[in-house]
N, C-alpha and C positions, 0 to 999 in steps of 0.2 A: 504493500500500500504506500509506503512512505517512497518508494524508487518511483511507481505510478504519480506520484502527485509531485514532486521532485522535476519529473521529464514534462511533467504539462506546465510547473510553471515557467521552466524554462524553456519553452514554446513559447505560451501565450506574455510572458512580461516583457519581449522585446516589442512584439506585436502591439500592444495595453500602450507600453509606452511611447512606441512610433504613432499611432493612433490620436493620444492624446497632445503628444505636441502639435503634430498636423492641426488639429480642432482646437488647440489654442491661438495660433498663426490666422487661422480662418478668422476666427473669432475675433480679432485683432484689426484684420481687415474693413472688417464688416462692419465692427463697432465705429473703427472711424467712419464709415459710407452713411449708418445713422446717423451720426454726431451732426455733420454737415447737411443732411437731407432736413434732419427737425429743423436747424437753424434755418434751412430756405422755405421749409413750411409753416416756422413761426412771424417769419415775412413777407411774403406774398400773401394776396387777398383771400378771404376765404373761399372763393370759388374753384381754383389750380388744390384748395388744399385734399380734398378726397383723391383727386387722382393721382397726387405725387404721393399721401399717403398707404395709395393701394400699389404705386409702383416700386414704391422703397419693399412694401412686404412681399416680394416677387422672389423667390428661396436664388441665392448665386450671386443675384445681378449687383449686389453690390460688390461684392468680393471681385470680381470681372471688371467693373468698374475702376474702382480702386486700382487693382492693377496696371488697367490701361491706362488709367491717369499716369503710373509712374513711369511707365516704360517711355510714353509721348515726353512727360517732363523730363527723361534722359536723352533722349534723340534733343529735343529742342538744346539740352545742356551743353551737348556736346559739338553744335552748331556756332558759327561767328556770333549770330545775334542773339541766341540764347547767352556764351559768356557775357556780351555784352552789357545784356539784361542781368544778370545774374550780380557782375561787379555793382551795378548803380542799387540792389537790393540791398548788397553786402554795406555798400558805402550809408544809405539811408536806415538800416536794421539797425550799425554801428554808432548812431549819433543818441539812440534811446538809453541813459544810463545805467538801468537793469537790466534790460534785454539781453545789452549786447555783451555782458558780461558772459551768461549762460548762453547762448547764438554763438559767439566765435569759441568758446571751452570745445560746444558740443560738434563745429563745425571743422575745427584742428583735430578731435579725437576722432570722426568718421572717418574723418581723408588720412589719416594715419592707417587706421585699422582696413579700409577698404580700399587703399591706393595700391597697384599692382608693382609698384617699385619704393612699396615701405616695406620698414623692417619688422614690424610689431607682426610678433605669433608666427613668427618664422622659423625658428629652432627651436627645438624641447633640452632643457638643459639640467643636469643634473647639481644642485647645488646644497652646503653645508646647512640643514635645519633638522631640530633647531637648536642641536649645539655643534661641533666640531666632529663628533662622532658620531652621527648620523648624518643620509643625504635624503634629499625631496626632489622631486620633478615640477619644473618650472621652465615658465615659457620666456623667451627674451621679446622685450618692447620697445626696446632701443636705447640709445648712451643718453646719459645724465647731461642735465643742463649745462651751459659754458660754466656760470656761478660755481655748481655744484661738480665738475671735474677740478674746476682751478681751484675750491679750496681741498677737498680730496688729495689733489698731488700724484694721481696713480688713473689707474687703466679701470674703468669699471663699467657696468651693464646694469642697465635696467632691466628686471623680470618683472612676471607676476607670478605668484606661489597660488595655484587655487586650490580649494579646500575641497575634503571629501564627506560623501559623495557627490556634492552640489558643488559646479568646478564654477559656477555664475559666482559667487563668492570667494574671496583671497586677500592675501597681503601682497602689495607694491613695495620691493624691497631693490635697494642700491647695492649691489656687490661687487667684489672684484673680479673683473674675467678670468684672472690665473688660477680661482676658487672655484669652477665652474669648469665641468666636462662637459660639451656638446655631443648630442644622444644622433643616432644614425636614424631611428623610428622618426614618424614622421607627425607633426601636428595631432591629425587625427586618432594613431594609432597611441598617440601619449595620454592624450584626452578619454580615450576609453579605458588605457590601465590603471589612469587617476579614479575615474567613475567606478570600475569596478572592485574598489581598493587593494587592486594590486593580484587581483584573481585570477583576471582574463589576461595572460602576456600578449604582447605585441605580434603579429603574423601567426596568431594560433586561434583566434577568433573564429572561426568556423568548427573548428575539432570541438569547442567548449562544452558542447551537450552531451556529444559521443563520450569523452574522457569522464563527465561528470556523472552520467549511466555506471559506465566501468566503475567510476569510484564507490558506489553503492552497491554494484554487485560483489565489488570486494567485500 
């Protein structure tokens, strides 16, 4: 009984859990599609409002929407006159003095993490935590600020240390490159042996049910 219920959850809790991100993402979608639809049916007169009411509860179409909005707002971004557009936002967003505090933080750490010739989350590296005689897997972000290398005096890296099982969670730590092994595995495959605390090793993900079966009929 216990090997039976053992090999189904490990079946079905990849599945549970691919499932539920998927339907959180959607969900996420979607909600911005409402957010926006109430505000243009709390504006316009009441006569457009039954029909934009019954077309926002149409199952998909916002999700599809959404999308489409984003994919046109990349093609426009990546045009002359979309940067064009884009700098005279940057320049007018930047004159609001709260805004633009949170607006260029959040707009520097996207183009960071999503730019295809940035460094952040580029190599999995093995590093000293959290004392001298143990090690952690941690991702590199990139080198330390001009300030923060010139008073340091030495050679160092920006990581991020994420926590387990939940790797959305961690410490931003400054250390020295020489105190840091570079891991051959890749992003993805570090990110699952952090998640799986250390169970599932790296290029053996697929054997993990079969070996895990064996372990119980032992």
């Amino acid at each position: 009984m216990k090997k039976y219920f053992i090999a189904g959850v490990l079946v079905w809790a990849p599945i549970a859990v691919t499932v539920w991100v998927i339907t959180w993402g959607l969900g996420l979608l979607d909600g911005v599609y409402g957010s926006v639809m109430h505000a243009i049916i709390a504006i316009l007169p009441n006569e457009f409002s039954l029909s934009l009411q019954t077309f926002r509860e149409i199952p998909g179409v916002g999700i599809l929407i959404v999308i489409a909005v984003i994919m046109f707002t990349g093609l426009l971004a990546i045009s002359f006159a979309g940067q064009w557009w884009l700098r005279v936002w940057d320049k007018q967003v930047n004159r609001i003095p709260v805004v633009r505090s949170i607006y260029s933080s959040i707009k520097q750490l996207s183009s960071t993490l999503f730019s295809s010739n940035g460094q952040a989350f580029r190599k999995a590296l093995l590093i000293r935590y959290p004392h001298s005689d143990s090690w952690a897997i941690a991702f590199q972000t990139g080198t330390p600020a001009a300030e923060v290398e010139n008073k340091l005096g030495s050679d160092y890296v920006n990581v991020f240390l994420p926590t387990t099982p939940n790797p959305t969670s961690g410490f931003f730590m400054i250390v020295q490159r020489s105190q840091t092994i570079e891991l051959d595995m890749s992003i993805e495959e570090a990110l699952k042996h952090i998640v799986s605390m250390g169970s599932v090793p790296p290029n053996n993900l697929t054997n993990y049910v079969g070996k895990s079966l064996n372990h119980f009929d032992s």
